[in-house]
C-alpha positions as CSV (number, residue, x, y, z in Angstrom):
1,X,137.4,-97.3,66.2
2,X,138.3,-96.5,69.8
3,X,136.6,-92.9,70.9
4,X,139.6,-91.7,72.1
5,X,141.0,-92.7,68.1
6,X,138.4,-90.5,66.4
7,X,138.6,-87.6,68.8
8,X,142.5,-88.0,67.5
9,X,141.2,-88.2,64.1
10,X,138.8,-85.2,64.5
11,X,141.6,-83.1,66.0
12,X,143.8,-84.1,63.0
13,X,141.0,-82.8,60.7
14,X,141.0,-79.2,62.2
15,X,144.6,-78.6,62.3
16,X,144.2,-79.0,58.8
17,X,141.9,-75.9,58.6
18,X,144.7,-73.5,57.7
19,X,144.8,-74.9,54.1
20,X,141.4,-73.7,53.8
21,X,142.0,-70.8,56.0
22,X,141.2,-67.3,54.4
23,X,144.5,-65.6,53.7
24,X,143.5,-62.4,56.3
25,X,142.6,-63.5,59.4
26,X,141.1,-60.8,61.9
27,X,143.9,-59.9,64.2
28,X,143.8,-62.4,67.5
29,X,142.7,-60.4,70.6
30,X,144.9,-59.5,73.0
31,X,145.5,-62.3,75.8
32,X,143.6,-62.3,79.5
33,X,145.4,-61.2,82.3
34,X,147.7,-64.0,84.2
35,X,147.2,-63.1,87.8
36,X,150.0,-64.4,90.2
37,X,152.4,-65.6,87.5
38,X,150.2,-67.9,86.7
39,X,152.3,-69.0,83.8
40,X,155.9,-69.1,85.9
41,X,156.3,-72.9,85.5
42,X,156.7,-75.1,82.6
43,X,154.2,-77.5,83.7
44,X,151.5,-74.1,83.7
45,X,152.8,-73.2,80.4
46,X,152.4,-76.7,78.6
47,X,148.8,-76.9,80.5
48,X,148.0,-73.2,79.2
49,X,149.2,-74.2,75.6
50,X,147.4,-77.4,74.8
51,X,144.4,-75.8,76.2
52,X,144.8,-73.1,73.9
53,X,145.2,-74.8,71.3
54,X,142.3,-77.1,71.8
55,X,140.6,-74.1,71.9
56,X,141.0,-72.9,69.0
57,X,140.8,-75.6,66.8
58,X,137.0,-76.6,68.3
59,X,136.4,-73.0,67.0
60,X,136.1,-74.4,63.3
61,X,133.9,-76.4,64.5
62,X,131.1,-73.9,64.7
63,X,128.0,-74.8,66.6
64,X,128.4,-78.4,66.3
65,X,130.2,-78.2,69.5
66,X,128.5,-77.1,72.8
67,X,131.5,-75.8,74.2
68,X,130.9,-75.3,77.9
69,X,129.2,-79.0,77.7
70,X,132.9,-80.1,76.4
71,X,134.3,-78.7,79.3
72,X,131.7,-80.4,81.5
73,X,132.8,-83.9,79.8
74,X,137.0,-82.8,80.5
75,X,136.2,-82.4,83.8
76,X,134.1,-85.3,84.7
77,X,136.2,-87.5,82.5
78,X,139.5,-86.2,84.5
79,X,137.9,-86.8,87.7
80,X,136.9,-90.8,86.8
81,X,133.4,-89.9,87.0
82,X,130.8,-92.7,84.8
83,X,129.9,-91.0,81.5
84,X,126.1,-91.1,81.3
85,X,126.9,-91.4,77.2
86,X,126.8,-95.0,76.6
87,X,130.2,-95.9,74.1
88,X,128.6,-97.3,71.4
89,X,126.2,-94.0,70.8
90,X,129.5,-92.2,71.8
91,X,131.4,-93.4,68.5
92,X,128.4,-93.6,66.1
93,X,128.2,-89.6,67.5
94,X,131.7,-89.3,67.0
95,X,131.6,-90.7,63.0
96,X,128.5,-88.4,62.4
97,X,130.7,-85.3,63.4
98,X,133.3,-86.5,61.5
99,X,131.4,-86.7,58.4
100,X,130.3,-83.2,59.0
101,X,133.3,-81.7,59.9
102,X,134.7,-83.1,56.3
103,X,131.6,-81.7,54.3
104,X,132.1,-78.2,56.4
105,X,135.6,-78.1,55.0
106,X,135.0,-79.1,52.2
107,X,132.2,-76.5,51.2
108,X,134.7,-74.0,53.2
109,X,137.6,-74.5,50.8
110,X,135.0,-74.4,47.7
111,X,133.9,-71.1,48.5
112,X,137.4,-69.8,49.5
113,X,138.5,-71.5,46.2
114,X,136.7,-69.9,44.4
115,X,136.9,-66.5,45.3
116,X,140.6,-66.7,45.1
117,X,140.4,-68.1,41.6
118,X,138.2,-64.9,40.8
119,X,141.1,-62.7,42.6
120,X,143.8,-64.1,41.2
121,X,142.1,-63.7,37.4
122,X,141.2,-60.0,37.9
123,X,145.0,-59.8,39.4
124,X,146.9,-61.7,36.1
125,X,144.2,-59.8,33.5
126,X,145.6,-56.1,35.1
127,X,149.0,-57.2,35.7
128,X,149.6,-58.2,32.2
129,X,149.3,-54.6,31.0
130,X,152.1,-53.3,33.6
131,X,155.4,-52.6,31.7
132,X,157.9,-55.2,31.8
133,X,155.4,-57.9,32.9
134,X,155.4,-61.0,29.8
135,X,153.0,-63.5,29.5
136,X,153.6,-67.4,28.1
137,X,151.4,-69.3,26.6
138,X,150.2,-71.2,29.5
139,X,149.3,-68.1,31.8
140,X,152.4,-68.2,33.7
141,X,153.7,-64.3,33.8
142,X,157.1,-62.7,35.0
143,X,159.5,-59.7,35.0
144,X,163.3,-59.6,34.5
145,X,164.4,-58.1,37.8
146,X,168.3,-59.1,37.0
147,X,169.4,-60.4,33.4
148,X,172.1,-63.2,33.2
149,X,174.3,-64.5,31.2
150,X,174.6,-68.0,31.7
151,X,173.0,-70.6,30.3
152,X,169.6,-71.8,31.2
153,X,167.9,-75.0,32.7
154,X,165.9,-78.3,30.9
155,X,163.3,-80.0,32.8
156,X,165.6,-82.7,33.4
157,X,168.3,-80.2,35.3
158,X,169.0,-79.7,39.1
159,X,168.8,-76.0,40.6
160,X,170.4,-74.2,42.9
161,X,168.3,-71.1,43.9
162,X,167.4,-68.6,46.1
163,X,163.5,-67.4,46.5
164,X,160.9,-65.7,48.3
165,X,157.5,-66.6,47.8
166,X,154.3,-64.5,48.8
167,X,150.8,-64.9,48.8
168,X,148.4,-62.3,46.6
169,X,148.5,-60.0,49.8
170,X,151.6,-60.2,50.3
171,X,151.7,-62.6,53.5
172,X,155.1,-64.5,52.9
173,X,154.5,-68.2,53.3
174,X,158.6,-69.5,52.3
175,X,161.7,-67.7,51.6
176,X,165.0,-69.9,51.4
177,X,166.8,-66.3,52.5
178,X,164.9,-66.6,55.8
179,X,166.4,-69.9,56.2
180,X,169.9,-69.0,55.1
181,X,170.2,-71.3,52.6
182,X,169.6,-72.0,49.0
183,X,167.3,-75.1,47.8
184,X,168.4,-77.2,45.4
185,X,165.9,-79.8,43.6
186,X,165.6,-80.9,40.0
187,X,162.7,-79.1,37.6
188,X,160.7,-82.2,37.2
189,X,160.0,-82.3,41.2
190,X,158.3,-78.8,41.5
191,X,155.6,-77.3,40.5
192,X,154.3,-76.2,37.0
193,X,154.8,-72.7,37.1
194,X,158.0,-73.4,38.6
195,X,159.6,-76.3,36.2
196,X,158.2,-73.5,32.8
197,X,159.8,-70.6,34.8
198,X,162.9,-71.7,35.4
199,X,163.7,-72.8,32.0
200,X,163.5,-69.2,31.5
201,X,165.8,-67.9,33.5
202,X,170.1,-67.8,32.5
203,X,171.9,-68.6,35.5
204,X,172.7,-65.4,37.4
205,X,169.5,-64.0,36.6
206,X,166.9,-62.7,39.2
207,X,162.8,-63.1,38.1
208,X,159.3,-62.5,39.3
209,X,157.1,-64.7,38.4
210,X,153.5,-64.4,39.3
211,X,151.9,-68.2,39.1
212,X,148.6,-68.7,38.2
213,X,146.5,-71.3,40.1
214,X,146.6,-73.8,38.0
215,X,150.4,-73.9,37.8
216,X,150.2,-74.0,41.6
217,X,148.8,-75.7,43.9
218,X,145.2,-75.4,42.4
219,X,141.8,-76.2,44.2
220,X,143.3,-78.2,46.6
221,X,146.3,-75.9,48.4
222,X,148.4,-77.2,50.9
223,X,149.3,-76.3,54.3
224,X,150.0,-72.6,54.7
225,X,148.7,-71.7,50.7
226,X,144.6,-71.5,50.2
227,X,143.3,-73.0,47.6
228,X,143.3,-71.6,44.1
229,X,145.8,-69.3,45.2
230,X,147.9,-67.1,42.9
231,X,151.9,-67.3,43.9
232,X,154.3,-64.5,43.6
233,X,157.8,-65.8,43.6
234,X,160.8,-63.7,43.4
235,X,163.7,-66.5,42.3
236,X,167.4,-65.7,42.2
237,X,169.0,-68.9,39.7
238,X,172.6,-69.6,41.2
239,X,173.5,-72.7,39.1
240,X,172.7,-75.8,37.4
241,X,173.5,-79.2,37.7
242,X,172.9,-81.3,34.7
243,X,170.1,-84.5,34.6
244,X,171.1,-85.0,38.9
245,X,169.4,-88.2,40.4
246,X,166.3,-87.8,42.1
247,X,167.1,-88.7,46.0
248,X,166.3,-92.6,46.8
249,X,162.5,-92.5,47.9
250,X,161.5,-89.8,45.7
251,X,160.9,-88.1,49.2
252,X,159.6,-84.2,49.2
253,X,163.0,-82.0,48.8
254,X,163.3,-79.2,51.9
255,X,162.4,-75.7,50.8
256,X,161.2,-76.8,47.1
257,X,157.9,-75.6,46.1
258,X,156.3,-79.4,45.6
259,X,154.6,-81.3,43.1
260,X,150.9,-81.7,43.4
261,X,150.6,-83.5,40.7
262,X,154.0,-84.4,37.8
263,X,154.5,-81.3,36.4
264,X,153.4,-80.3,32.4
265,X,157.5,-80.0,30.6
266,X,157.9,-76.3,30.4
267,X,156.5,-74.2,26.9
268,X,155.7,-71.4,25.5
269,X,158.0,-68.2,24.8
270,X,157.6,-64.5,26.3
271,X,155.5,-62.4,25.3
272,X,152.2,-59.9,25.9
């Protein structure tokens, strides 16, 4: 593989830190002066920006960068000067870091994993004594915010909805209101606590459901959700549309809450 391939690669692997990103993150600190407009052009702006960003992302990498050395190699490498680090060392270097940048993140996400599995129990053991809070079989627990009267969805249905979904601290991570409009997807095609909580609800109805890990996303999270995360969702069920095709491709649905894995058919009545 070409250097410039696995620096790519390497790259790739730390914008991926966010999904094992804690959910606080220490506010950012306020940004250096820009003396002389230093910023007035676009050209200055993109410069500024992938710099930034660069910069940030080689902070995940800990000390397994020498930061001021990787400026040394920008500039020298910009200016055509002969890299006294032959290629070949260059890309066995380049897989080693690799390698350790994957166990970093992995141990990273473990730990962060399991501390949130350990919040989100504590969380769903308390919450289930608050009044109006039920419980199903499988973990999954919610509140009627809104009755309805219509009738409700199977696991082979097609909703229309309107959500918000936040994280245990209450950072909001999607919210089809934000975006103006509802999302519409079948039951099969989301996630556990989803398809069971749905089949809950009578059209017209608004619920709370608060989704345990392992009706989530689990150990693994995605993008913008750590892992083991518990998921508040506050769902608003327009209508139905009965046994609709899944789109050609099978593709992810825009603002859906996604599959990790096909989803268990939805079970288990209310209940404390």
């Amino acid at each position: 593989m070409k250097g410039t391939q696995v620096v790519a690669v390497a790259l790739a692997l730390l914008l991926a830190a966010p999904v094992v990103a804690a959910p606080q993150q220490p506010s950012p600190k306020p940004a250096a002066g820009t003396a002389g407009g230093d910023l007035a052009t676009t050209q200055a702006k993109l410069s500024f920006g992938m710099g930034w960003q660069i910069g940030s992302q080689l902070r995940e990498t800990g000390d397994m960068i020498a930061f001021e050395t990787f400026l040394r190699g920008i500039k020298e490498g910009y200016e055509e000067r002969e890299s006294p680090v032959r290629q070949a060392e260059l890309e066995e270097l380049q897989k080693q870091f690799m390698q350790q940048m994957q166990a970093h993140m992995m141990q990273k996400a473990q730990v962060l994993g399991k501390e949130n599995l350990q919040k989100a129990e504590a969380f769903l053991a308390a919450n289930r004594k608050e009044k109006g809070v039920q419980a199903t079989t499988s973990g999954l627990q919610y509140m009627v915010l809104k009755p309805g009267k219509g009738p409700r969805p199977k696991l082979t249905d097609s909703v229309s909805v309107h959500y918000e979904g936040k994280l245990l601290d209450g950072t909001v991570f999607d919210s089809s209101r934000e975006r103006g409009k509802p999302a519409e997807f079948m039951l099969m095609q989301v996630i556990p606590g989803w398809s069971e909580g749905l089949q809950l609800m009578p059209v017209g109805s608004t619920y709370r459901f608060w989704i345990p890990p392992a009706l989530a996303y689990g150990p693994r999270g995605t993008p913008g959700i750590p892992p083991n995360s518990l998921l508040v969702f506050e769902v608003e069920l327009l209508s139905i549309e009965k046994e609709k095709p899944q789109p050609p491709g099978g593709g992810p649905i825009p603002g859906a809450p996604q599959i990790r894995e096909r989803p268990r058919p939805g079970g288990g009545g209310g209940g404390r």
